[in-house]
N, C-alpha and C positions, 0 to 999 in steps of 0.2 A: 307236464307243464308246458304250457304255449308262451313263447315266446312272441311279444308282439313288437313289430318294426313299425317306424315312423318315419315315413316318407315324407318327402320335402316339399311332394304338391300340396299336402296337404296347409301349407305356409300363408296367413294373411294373404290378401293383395298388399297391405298396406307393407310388408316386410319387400317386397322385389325390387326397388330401387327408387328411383328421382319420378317424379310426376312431370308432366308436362310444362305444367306453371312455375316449376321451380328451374326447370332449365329454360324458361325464357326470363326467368327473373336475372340467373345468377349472367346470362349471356347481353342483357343489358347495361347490367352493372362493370362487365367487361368493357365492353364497346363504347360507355362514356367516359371508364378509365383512360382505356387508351386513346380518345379522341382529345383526350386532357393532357397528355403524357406526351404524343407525336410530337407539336408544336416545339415543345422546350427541346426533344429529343435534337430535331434539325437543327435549331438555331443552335444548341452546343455544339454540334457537328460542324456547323456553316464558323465559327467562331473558333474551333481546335485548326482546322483548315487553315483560316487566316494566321492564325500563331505560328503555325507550320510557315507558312509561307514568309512572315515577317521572319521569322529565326533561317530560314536557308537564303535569304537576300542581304540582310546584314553578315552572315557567313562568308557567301560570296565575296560580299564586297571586304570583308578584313582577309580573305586567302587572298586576294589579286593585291592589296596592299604588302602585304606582306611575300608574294612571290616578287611584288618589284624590287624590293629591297634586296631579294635574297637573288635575284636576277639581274641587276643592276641594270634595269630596262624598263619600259612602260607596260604597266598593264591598263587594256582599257574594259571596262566591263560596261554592257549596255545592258541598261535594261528596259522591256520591252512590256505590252500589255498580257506576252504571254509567256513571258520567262526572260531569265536572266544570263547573258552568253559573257564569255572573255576571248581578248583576243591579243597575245599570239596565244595559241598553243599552249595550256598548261600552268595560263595564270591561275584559271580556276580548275581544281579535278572532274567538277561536274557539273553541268549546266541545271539552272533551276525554273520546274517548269509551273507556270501560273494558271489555275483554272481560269479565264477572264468571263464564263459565265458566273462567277460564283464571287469575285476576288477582285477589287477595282485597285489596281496602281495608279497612282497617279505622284507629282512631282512640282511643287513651287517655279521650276523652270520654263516650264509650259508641257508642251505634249509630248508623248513618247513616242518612238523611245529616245533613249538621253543618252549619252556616255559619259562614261567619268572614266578619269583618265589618272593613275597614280603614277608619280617618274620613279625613279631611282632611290628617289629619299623616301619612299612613300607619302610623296606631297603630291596637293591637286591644285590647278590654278583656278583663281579665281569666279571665273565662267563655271566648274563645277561643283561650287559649294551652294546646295540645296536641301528641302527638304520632303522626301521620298516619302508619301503616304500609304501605307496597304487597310482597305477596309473591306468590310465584306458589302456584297451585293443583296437589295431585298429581291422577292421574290419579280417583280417588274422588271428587272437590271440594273435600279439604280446604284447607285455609292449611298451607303449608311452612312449621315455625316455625323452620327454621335456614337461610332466606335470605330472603333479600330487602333491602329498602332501606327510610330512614324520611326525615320531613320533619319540623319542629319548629318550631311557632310557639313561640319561643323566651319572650318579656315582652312586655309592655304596648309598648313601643317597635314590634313589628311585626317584629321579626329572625327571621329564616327559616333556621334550618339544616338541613344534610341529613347524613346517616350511612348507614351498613350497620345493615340490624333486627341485633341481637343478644339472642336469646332470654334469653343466661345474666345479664344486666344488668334484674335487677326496676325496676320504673317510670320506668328510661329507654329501657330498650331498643333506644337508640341507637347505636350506638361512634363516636364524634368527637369526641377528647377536649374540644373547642371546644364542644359543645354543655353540657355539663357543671356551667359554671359561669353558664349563664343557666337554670338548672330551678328553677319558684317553688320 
């Protein structure tokens, strides 16, 4: 009795794998995926950034508030188009620093950078009650003026609020409605 073996050459063409046309099909299908998918990819990226940055600037600024208190001293924080410093020594534990190709600070008081200054009670005077804007940059450098986030050295008391920038709101251009009612 003979035994007969079946070799694998002997297999279809049609069985050996993918055709030409089918991996230019399925690598088109990719490449317009992802040409779809980038876009949104950066702007959440360029928009996590700015979060980031708005939350370590208002940070900032309640540690040096509250190291004056707890120092019976001045803390002054400036901040700057590319981070945020204190000074003396130890108002704040760590300096915060700003992409400013990517990240536009900017400030109702004019140009930066700016200081603010908390005393002993954790109050600021007058001269430093503003409203601190962080947005992101498009790809040109400009400021995006329909997003971003804001900070609001509220009154003299040192009250810190924070909102969404809103362009359409002339010299508050904040939206929370809490911040509202402390605007000198």
């Amino acid at each position: 009795m003979r035994l007969s073996t079946v070799s694998s050459n002997n297999q279809s063409s049609q069985d050996r794998g993918f055709t030409l046309l089918e991996v230019v099909v399925v690598a088109v299908i990719l490449s317009i995926a992802s040409a779809l998918a980038v876009p949104n990819l950066l702007e959440s990226r360029r928009q996590e950034r700015v979060r980031q940055t708005f939350s370590r600037i208002r940070g900032a600024l309640s540690e040096a508030q509250i190291n004056a208190i707890r120092r019976s001293g001045n803390c002054t924080v400036t901040i700057s188009h590319n981070g945020v410093t204190a000074s003396p020594s130890g108002c704040i534990l760590e300096g915060v620093n700003i992409d400013s190709g990517v990240i536009d600070v900017s400030s109702t008081k004019g140009s930066l950078p700016r200081n603010i200054t908390f005393n002993y009670r954790g109050e600021v005077t007058v001269d430093d009650i503003q409203t601190i804007h962080i947005r992101p940059k498009n790809s040109s450098g400009q400021a995006m003026p329909e997003r971003g986030y804001c900070i609001v050295i509220a009154n003299t008391l040192g009250m810190i609020r924070t909102g969404i920038y809103n362009p359409s709101t002339p010299n508050i251009n904040c939206s929370n409605v809490d911040n509202l009612r402390y605007q000198p």
